[in-house]
C-alpha positions as CSV (number, residue, x, y, z in Angstrom):
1,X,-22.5,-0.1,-28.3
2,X,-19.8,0.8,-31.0
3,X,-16.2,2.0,-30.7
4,X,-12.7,1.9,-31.9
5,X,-10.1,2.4,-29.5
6,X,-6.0,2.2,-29.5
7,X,-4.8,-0.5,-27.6
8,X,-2.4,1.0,-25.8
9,X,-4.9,2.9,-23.7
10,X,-7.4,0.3,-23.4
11,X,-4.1,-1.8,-21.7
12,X,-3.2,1.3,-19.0
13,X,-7.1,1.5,-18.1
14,X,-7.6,-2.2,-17.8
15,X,-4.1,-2.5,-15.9
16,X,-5.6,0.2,-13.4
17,X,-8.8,-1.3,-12.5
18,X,-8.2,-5.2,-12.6
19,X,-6.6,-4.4,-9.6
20,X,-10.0,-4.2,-7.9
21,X,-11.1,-8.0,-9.1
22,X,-10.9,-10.6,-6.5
23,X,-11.3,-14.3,-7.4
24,X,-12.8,-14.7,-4.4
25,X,-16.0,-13.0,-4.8
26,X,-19.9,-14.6,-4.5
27,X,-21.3,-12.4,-6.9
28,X,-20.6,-13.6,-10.5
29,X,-21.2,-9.6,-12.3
30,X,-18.1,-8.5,-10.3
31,X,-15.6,-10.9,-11.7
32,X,-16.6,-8.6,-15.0
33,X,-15.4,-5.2,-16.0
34,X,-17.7,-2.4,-16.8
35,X,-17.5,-0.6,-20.0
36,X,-19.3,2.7,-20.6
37,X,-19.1,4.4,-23.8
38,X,-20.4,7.7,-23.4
39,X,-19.7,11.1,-25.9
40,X,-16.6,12.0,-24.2
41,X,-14.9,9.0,-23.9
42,X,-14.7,5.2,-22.5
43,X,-15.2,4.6,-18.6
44,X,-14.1,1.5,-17.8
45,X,-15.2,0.1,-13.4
46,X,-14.3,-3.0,-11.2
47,X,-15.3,-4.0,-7.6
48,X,-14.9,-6.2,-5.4
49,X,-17.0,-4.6,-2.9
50,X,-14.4,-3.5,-0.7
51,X,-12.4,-1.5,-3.5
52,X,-14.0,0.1,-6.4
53,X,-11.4,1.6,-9.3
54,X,-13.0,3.7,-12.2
55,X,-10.9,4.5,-15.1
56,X,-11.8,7.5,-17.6
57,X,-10.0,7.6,-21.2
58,X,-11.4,10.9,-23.3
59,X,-11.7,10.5,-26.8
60,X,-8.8,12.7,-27.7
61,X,-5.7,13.2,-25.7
62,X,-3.8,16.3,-27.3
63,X,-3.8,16.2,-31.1
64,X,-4.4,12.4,-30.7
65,X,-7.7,10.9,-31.5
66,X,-8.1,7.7,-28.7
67,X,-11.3,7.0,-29.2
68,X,-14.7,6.7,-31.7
69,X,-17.8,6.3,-30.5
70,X,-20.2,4.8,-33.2
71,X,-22.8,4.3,-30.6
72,X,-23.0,4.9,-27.2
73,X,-24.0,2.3,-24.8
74,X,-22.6,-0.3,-21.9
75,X,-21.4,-4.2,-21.3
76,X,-19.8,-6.1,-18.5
77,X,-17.1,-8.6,-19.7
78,X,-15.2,-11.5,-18.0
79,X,-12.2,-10.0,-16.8
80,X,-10.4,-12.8,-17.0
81,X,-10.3,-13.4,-20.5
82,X,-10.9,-9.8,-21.5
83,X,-7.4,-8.3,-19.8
84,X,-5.5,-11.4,-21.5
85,X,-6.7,-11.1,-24.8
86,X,-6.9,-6.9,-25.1
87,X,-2.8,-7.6,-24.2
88,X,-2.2,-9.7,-27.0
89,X,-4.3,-8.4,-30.1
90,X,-2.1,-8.0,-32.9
91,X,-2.8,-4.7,-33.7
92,X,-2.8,-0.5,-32.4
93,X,-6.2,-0.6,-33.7
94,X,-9.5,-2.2,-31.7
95,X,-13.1,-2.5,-32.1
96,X,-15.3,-3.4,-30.0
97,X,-19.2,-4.0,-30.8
98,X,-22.1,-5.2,-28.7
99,X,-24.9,-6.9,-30.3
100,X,-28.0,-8.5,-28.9
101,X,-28.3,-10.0,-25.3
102,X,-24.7,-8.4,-25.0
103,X,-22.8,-10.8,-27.2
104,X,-19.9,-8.9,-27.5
105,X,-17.7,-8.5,-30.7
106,X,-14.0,-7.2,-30.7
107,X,-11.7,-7.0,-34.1
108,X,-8.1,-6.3,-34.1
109,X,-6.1,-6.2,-37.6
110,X,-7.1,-10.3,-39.1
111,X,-8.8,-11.7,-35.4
112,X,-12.4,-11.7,-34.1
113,X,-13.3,-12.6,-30.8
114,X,-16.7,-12.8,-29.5
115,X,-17.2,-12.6,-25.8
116,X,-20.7,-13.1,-24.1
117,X,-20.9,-10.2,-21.9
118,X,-23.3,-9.8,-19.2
119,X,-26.0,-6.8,-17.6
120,X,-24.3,-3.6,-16.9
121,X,-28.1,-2.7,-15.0
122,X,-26.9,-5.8,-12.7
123,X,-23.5,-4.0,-11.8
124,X,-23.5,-2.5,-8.6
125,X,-23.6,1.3,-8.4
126,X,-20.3,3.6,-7.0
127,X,-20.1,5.0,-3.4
128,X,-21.7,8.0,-3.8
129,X,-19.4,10.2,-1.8
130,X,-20.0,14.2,-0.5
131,X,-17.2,16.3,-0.4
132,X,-17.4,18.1,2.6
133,X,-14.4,16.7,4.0
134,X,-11.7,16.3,2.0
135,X,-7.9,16.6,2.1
136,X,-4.9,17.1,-0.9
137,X,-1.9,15.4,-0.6
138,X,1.2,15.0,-3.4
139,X,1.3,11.8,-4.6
140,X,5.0,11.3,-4.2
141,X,4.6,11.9,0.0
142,X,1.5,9.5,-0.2
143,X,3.6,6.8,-1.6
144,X,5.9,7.1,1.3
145,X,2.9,7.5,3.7
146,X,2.1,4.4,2.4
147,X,5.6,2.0,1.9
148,X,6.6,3.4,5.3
149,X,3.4,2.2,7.5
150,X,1.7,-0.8,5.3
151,X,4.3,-3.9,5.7
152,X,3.9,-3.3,9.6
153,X,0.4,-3.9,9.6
154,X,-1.5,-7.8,10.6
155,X,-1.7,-10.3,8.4
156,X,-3.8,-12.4,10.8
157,X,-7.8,-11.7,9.8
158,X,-9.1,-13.1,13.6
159,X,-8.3,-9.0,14.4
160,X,-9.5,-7.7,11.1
161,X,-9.1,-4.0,12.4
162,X,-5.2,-4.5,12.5
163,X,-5.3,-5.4,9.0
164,X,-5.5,-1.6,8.7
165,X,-3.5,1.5,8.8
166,X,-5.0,4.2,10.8
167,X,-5.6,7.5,9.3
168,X,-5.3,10.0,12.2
169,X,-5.9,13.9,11.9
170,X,-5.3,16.2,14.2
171,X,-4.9,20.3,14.1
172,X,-3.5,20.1,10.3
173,X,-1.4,16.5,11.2
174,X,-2.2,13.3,9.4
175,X,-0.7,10.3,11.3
176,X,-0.5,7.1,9.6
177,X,-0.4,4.1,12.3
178,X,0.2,0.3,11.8
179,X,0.7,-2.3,14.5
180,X,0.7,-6.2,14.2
181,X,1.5,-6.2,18.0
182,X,4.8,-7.7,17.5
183,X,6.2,-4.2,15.9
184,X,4.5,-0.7,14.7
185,X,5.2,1.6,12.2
186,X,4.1,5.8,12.2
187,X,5.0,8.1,10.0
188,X,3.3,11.7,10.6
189,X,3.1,14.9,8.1
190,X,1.1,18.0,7.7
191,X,-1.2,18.7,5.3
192,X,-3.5,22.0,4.6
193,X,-7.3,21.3,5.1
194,X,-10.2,23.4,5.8
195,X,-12.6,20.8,6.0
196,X,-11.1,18.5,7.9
197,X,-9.8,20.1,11.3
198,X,-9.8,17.1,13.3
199,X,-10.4,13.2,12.2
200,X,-10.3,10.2,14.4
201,X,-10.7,6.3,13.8
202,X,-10.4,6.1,9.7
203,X,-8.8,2.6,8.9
204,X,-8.1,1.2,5.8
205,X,-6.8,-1.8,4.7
206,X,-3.1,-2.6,4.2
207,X,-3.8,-4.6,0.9
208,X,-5.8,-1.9,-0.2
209,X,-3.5,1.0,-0.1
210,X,-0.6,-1.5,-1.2
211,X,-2.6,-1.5,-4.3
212,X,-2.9,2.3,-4.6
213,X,0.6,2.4,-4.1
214,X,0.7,0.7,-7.4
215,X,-1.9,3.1,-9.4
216,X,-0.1,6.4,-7.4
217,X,2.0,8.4,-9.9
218,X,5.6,9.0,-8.8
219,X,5.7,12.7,-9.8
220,X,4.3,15.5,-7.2
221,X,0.8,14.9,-8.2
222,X,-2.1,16.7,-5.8
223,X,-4.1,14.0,-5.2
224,X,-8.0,14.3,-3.2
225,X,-9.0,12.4,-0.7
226,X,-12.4,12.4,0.1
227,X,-13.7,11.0,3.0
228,X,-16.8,9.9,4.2
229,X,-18.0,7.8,7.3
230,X,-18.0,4.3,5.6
231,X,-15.7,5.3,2.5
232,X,-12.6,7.4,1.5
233,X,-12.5,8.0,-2.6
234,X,-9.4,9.0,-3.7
235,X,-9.0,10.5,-7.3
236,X,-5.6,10.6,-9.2
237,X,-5.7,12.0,-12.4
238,X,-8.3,10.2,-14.8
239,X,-8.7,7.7,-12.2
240,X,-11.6,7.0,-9.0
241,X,-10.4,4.4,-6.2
242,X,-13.3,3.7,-3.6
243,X,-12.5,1.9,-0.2
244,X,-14.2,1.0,2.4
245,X,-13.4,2.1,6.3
246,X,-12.5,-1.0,8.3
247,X,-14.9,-1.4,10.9
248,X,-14.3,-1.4,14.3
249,X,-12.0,0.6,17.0
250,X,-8.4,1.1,16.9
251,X,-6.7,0.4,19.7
252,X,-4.4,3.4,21.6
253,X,-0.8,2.5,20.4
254,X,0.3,5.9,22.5
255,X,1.5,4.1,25.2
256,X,3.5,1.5,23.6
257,X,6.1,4.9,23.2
258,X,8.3,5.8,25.7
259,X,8.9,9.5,26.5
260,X,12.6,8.3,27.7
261,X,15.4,6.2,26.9
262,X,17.7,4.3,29.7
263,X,20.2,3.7,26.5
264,X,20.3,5.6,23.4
265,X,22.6,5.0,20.0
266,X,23.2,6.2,16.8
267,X,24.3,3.3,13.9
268,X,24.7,3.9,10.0
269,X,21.6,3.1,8.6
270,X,23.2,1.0,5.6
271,X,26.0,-0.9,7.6
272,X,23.1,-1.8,10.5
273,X,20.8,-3.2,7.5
274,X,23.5,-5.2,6.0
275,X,25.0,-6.8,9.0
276,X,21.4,-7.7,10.0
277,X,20.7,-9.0,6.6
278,X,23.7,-11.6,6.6
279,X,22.7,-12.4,10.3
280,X,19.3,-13.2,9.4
281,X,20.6,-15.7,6.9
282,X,21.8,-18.1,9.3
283,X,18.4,-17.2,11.7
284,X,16.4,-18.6,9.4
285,X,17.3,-21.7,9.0
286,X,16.3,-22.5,12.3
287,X,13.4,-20.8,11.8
288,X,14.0,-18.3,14.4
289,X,14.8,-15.3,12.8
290,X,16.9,-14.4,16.0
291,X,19.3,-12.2,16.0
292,X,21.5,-11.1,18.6
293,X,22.8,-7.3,19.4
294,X,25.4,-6.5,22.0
295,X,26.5,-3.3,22.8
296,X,30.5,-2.6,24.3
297,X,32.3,0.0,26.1
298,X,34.4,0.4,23.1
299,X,31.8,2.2,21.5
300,X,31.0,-0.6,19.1
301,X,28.0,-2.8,18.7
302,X,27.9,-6.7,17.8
303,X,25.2,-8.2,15.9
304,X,25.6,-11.9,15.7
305,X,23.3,-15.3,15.0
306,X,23.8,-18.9,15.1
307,X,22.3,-22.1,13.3
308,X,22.5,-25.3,15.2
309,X,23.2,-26.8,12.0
310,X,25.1,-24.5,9.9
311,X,27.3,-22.5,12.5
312,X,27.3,-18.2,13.5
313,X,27.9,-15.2,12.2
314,X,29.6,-12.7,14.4
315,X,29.9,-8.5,13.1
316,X,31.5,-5.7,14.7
317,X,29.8,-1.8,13.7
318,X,31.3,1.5,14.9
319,X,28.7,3.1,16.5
320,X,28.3,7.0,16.1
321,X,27.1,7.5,19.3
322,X,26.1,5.8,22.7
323,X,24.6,6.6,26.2
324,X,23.3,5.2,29.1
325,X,23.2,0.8,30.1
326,X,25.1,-1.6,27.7
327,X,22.5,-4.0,27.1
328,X,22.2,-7.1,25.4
329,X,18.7,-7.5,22.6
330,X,17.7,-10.3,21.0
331,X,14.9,-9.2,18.1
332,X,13.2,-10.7,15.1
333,X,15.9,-10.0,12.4
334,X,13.0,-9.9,10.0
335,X,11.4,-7.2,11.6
336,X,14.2,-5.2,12.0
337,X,15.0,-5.3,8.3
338,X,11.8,-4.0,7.1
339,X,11.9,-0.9,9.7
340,X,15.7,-0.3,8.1
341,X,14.4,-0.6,4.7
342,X,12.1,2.9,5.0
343,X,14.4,4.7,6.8
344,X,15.4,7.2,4.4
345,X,18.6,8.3,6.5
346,X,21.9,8.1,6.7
347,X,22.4,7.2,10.6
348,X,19.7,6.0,12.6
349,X,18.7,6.2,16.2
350,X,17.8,3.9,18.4
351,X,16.1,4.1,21.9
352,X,16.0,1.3,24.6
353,X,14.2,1.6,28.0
354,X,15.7,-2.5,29.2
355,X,16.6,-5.8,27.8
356,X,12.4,-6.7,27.6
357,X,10.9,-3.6,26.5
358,X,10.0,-1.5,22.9
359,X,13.1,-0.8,20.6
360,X,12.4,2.7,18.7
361,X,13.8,3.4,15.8
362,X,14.2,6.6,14.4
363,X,16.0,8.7,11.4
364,X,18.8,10.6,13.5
365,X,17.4,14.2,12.3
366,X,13.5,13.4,11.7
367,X,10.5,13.0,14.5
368,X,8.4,12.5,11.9
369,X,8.7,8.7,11.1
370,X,9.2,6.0,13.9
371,X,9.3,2.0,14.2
372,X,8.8,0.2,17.0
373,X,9.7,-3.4,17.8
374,X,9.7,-6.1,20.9
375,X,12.5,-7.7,21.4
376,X,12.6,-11.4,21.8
377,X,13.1,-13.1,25.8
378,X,16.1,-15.9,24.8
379,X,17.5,-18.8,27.6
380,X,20.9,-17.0,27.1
């Protein structure tokens, strides 16, 4: 194998798919990067089993010549030092040349590196995916999907299913659901599918879709997603991400909604977030994260916490609206904060059915995003 290439390129390709390399994998080939040089341009793959990126630069983009290909051929190379030394080449300008039992060869303006590179026959094939079921969504409204479900989702691997979002479609309605079962996160949308009428029980992992958050474009992109009954590929652009479905049953989070509310209020979003956020400054010293709401006849609501060591912190918001039993909530400030932080609304709402049950949180004008969060039982 044989090509020049511009840096630049090389750098956006190998930035997309290093994000499938985990240090943690047992199977040495897969702490490489895959590099096909083809007639039409350079493919460059990673894996780590349970993501798969594949990144496609053509020889020319525009008027622009990208690529040469001398000779076409492949090579697996230690990611490790590959991405750090493609970033720092000193010039535009890079070949790269593979020689016998894949000693590997790449020049940049005065510097030579040789690299030994491994088997590309010993790199695991891609997913092969049909696309008989597949769905198109903008890539700005997937990004959302995404940063308003993910951070809601468990951290703790003993309940490796929960470690998921679930992708839930039903009648042209995709659902995303995430639950650590301390607080949940939905956010629903519709979407226009043929193929895919209804569509139960597709998990993937949090980490996963946090990183193809990263790779998403912000503009209104249409992106595929095609899924399959162990895998969902989804393709952006130049770029292939492979995942695999989490295995296992999602449990019914229905229930955890109620259809009423003994006591309902609307807050400004930003005023509720900051007063929170100052609270939770003092919770955390004592490693509580407690904070304390009180509602009053007055129409207002107190938010307040205290440090044994340190003192309290007392705030007073005008609320908007209020119905029903003045309560008192104690919650995990934390929790709170992140549910405020996707709201994209001006006033929320807020739904209580007692002291000890689910807090909903809602935009004031939108069904179709909703937090959920158990408050914390407190001596006083």
């Amino acid at each position: 194998m044989k090509i020049t290439i511009l840096k630049d390129q090389l750098n956006e390709s190998i930035s997309h798919v290093s994000k499938a390399i985990s240090s943690r994998t047992t199977i040495p080939i897969l702490t490489g990067i895959k590099i096909d040089a083809h007639a039409n341009g350079v493919t460059l793959t990673a894996s780590d089993t349970d993501i798969s990126i594949q990144s496609f630069t053509p020889n020319q983009i525009g008027n622009d010549m990208i690529i040469e290909v001398f000779k076409p051929g492949s090579v697996v190379l230690p990611s490790k030092f590959f991405v750090e030394i493609i970033r720092k080449l000193p010039a535009q300008k890079i070949e790269i040349e593979v020689k016998d039992r894949f000693q590997t060869i790449i020049r940049s303006g005065s510097s030579e590196i040789q690299i030994m590179g491994l088997d590309p026959e010993e790199y695991p094939l891609l997913p092969q995916i049909e696309e008989s079921k597949k769905i198109t969504i903008p890539s700005n409204l997937l990004k959302d999907l995404i940063k308003q479900t993910t951070f809601a989702v468990s951290t703790n691997e003993s309940t490796p299913i929960l470690t998921g979002v679930l992708w839930h479609i039903n009648e042209n309605r995709l659902k995303f659901i995430a639950c650590d079962r301390h607080r949940l996160a939905t956010r629903e949308i519709t979407i226009e599918s043929d193929s895919l009428q209804n569509f139960h029980n597709t998990v993937i992992s949090g980490r996963t879709l946090n990183e193809l958050h990263k790779i998403l474009p912000d503009q209104n992109n249409l992106i595929d997603i095609v899924i399959s009954d162990n895998q969902v590929l989804f393709k952006i652009h130049s770029i292939l991400f492979y995942t695999r479905i989490l295995d296992g049953t999602y449990p019914d989070t229905s229930k955890l909604i109620p259809e009423s509310f003994q006591t309902d209020l609307v807050v400004p979003t930003k005023e509720l977030a900051d007063a929170i956020d100052r609270a939770y400054l003092l919770s955390r010293e004592d490693k509580t994260n407690i904070v304390k709401m009180i509602m009053h006849e007055d129409e207002s609501l107190e938010i307040s916490s205290s440090s044994s060591e340190l003192g309290k912190v007392t705030e007073q918001i005008k609320l908007k609206h209020i119905a029903g039993e003045l309560l008192r909530i104690s919650f995990n400030s934390k929790y709170m904060l992140d549910a405020l932080k996707v709201m994209d609304s001006d006033h929320i709402r807020i739904g209580f059915t007692g002291a000890m049950h689910p807090i909903i949180i809602k935009p004031e004008e939108d069904t179709s995003i909703l937090q959920l969060i158990l408050p914390y039982r407190t001596t006083n």
